[in-house]
N, C-alpha and C positions, 0 to 999 in steps of 0.2 A: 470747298473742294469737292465734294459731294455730289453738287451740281452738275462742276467740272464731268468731274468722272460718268455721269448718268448720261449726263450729253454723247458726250466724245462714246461710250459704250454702245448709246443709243444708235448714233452713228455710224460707225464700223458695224453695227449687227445688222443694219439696214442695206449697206453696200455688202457684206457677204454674204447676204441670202440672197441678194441678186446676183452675186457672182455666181454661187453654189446652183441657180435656179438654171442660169444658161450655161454653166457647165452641165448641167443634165438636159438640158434641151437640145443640146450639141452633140452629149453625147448616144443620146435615143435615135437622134440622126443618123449618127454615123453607124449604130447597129441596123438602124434600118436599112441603111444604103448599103451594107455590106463591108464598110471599110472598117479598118483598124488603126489608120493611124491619127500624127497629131495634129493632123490641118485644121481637125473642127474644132479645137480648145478655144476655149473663150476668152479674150483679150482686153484692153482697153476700148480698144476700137466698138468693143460689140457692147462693153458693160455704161461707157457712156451718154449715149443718146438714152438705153433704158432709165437709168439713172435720173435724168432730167427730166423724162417722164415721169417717175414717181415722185419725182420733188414738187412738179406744177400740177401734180394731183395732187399731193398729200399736204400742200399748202401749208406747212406748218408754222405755227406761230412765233414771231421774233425772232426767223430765223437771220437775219443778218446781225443783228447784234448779238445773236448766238455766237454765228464765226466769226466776227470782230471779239467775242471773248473767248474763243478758242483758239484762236490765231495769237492774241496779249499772253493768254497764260501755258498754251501748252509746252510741256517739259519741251528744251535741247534735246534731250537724249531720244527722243520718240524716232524708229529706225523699223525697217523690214516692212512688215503687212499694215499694219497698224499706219505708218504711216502712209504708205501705197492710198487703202482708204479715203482716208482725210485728205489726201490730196486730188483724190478722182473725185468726192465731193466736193470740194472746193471747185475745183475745175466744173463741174454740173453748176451751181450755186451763179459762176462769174458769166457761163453761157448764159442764163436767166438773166442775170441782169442786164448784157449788153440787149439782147433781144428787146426786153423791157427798156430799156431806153431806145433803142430803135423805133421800136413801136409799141407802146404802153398797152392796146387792144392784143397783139397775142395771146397772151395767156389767160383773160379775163374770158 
């Protein structure tokens, strides 16, 4: 369980520092440009191409039978951010792979 926990923790604190990172790159923008409102908040759209970036640089090890064990065991109940996270990683994770079966040389 420990594991469990370390992972999935590891996880979600990887995706919201890159949320938190392009919410403040967003919004340094918009004080630069002068504006005040919410056009420039950061969205899925903006968080996951980054995302896939840091995943084919951070190479991490065993990560797909990671999420095949985080996918088996994670709680039902898992709801709101937490799961948002894990599922914008997952979504980064299954871009990776179709890529990588597309064309094995991309990311190498």
């Amino acid at each position: 369980k420990q594991w469990y926990q370390r992972r999935v923790r590891g996880i979600m604190n990887c995706v919201f520092t890159i949320f938190k990172l392009l919410f403040v790159g967003a919004s340094g923008l918009t004080i630069l440009e002068g504006r005040t409102d919410d056009s420039s908040v950061p969205g899925a759209d903006d968080l996951l191409p980054v995302l896939i970036y840091v995943i084919i640089h951070a190479n991490p090890p065993n990560l797909l039978s990671t999420i095949d064990y985080i996918d088996n065991f994670t709680p039902r109940g898992i709801t709101g951010q937490d799961q948002y996270m894990l599922m914008q990683f997952r979504g980064a994770v299954e871009f990776i792979k179709s890529m990588l079966h597309k064309n094995p040389r991309v990311v190498r």
